[in-house]
C-alpha positions as CSV (number, residue, x, y, z in Angstrom):
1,X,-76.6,111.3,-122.1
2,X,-80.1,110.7,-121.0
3,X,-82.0,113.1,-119.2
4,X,-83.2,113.3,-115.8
5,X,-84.0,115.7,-113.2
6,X,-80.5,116.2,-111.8
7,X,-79.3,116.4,-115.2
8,X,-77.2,119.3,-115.6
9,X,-77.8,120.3,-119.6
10,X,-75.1,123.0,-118.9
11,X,-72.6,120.6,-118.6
12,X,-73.3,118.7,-122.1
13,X,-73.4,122.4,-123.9
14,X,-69.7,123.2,-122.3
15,X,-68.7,120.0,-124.3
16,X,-70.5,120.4,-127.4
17,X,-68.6,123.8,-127.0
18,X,-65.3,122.2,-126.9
19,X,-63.3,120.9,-130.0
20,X,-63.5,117.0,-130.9
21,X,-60.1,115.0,-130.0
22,X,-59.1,113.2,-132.6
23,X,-61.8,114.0,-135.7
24,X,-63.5,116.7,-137.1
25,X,-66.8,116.1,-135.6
26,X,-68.3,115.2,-132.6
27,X,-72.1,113.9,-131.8
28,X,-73.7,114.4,-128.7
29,X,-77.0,112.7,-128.2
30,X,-79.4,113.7,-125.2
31,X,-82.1,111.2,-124.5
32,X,-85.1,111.5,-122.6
33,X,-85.0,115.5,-122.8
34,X,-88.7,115.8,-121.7
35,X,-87.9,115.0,-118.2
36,X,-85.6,118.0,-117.8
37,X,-86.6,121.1,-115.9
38,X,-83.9,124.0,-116.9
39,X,-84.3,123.9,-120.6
40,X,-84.0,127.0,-121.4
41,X,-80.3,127.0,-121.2
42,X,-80.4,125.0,-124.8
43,X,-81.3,128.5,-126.2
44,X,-78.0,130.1,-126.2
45,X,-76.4,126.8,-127.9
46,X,-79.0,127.0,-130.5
47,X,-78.6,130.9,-131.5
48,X,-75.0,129.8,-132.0
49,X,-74.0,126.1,-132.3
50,X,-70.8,124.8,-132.6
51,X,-69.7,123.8,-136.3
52,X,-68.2,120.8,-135.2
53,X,-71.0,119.0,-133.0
54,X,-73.6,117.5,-134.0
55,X,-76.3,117.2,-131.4
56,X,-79.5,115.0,-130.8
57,X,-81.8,115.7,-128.5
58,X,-84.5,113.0,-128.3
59,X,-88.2,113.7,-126.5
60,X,-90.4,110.4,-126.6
61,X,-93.5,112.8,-125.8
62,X,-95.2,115.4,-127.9
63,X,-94.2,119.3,-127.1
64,X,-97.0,120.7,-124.9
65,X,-96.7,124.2,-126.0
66,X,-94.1,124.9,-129.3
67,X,-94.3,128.8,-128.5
68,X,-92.3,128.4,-125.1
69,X,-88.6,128.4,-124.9
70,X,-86.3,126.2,-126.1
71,X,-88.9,124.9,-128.6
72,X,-90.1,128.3,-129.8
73,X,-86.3,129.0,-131.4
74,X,-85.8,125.4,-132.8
75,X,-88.8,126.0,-134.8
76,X,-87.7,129.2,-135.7
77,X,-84.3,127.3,-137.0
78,X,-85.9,124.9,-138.3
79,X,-84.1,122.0,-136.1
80,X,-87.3,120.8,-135.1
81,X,-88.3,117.1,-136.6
82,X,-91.4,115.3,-135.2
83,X,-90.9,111.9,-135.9
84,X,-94.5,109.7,-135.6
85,X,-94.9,105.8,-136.6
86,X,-96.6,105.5,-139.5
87,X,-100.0,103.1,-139.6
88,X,-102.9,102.2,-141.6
89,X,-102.9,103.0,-145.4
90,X,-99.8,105.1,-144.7
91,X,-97.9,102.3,-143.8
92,X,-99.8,100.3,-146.8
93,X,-98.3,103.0,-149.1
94,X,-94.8,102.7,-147.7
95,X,-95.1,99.0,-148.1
96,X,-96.2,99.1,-152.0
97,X,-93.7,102.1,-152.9
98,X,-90.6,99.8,-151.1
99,X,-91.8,97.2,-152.9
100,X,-91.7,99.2,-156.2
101,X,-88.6,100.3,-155.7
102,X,-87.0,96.8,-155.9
103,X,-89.0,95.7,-158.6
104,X,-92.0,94.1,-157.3
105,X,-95.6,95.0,-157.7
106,X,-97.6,94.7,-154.5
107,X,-101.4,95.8,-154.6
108,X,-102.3,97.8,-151.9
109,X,-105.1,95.6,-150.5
110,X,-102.6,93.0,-150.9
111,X,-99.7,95.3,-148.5
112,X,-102.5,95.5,-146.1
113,X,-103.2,91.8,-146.3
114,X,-99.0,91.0,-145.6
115,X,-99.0,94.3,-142.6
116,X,-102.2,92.3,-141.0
117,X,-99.7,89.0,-140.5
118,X,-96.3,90.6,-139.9
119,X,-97.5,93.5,-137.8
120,X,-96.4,97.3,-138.5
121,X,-92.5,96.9,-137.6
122,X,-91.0,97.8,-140.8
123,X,-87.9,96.2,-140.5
124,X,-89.7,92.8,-140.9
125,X,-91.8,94.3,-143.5
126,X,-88.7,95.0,-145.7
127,X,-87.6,91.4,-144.9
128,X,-90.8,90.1,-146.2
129,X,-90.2,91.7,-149.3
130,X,-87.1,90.4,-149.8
131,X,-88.6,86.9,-149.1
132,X,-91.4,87.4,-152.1
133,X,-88.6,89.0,-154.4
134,X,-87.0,85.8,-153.9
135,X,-90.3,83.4,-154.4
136,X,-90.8,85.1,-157.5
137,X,-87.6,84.8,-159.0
138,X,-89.1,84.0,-162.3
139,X,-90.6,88.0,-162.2
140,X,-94.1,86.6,-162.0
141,X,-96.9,88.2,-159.8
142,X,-97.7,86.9,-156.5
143,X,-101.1,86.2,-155.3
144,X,-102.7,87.3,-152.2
145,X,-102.8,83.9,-150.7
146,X,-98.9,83.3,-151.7
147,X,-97.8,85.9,-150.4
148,X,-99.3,85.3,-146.7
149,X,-98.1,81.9,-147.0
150,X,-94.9,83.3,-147.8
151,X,-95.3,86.2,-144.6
152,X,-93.6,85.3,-141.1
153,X,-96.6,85.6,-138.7
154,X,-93.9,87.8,-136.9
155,X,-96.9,90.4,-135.4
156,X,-96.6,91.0,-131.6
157,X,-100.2,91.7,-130.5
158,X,-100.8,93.4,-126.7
159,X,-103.0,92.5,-124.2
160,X,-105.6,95.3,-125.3
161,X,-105.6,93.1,-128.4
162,X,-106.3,89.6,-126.6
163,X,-108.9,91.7,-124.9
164,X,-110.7,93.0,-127.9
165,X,-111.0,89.7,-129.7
166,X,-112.3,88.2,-126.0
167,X,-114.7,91.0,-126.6
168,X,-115.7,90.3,-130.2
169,X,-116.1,86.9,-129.5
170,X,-113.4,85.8,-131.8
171,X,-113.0,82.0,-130.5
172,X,-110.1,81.7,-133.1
173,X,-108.5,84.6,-132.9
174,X,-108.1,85.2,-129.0
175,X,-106.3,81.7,-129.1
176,X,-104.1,83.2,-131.9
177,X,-103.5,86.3,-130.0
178,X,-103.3,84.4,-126.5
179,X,-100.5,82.2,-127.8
180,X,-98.8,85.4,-129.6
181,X,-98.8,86.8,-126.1
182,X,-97.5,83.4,-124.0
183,X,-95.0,83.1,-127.0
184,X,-93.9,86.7,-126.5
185,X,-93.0,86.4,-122.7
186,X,-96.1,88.2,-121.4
187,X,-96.4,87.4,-117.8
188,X,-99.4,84.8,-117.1
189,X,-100.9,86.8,-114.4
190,X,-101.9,89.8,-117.2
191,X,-103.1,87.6,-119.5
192,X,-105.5,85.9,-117.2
């Protein structure tokens, strides 16, 4: 279900209130829950939720004010879960622990070196670590330069980007990021 304003949330509780046909389990997901205005309906659900649903309710915004119902009670249940993208040396350390875990030894100025040509999506950043394992079949240790050889220059960069290295002066790199963009299917009119 996604939410909207004439969303009825009453209506999705009645069926995650009713048995499942045909399993043991139902899941319910509610998308775009932020956009709701009668939340405080969830309450009741939540002081005593059906055994046999499972449900999902997704906010893409942060919670203005966690003491107000419905939010104060998921906290309390502990069905809260705030889940942020991580970046930086977080995402570094992700990187080198993945790594680790299938046997391949990845510096961490070298994980920053591979996130800096694939970009942060860490689907492609798993891929890339196949890729290396691979390279290195022999078990020998990749160098920084092999292994951005090796890395798909899969990063998508935004227009703030193209801006900044405008900015900077970067000759070389607003090309890079210009072309990203044109390659990428950004309309002409916002890059120019």
């Amino acid at each position: 279900f996604s939410g909207e304003k004439s969303f009825e949330l009453n209506q999705v509780l009645d069926q995650a209130l009713s048995f499942p046909f045909g399993g043991e389990k139902k899941l319910i997901i509610i998308k775009n829950f932020e956009k709701l205005t009668d939340k405080k309906s969830l309450n009741s659900y939540v002081k005593d939720p059906a055994n046999f649903t499972v449900l999902v309710i997704a906010q893409n915004s942060s919670v203005a004010d966690a003491s107000k119902e419905p939010y104060n009670l998921l906290v309390e249940r502990k069905y809260l879960f705030e889940a942020k993208p991580i970046t930086g040396n977080e995402l570094a350390d992700w990187f080198v622990r993945i790594a680790k875990k299938k046997n391949l030894d990845i510096p961490e100025d070298h994980a920053r070196a591979v996130i800096e040509v694939v970009g942060e999506n860490k689907a492609l950043l798993e891929m890339q670590i196949q890729k290396f394992i691979d390279y290195s079949n022999s078990g020998k240790k990749l160098t920084i330069e092999e292994l951005i050889k090796l890395s798909s220059p899969t990063k998508e960069y935004s227009i703030f980007d193209f801006i900044g290295a405008i900015g900077r002066g970067d000759k070389p790199k607003s090309l890079e990021v210009g072309f990203n963009l044109l390659d990428s299917r950004v309309e002409i009119v916002f890059i120019i």
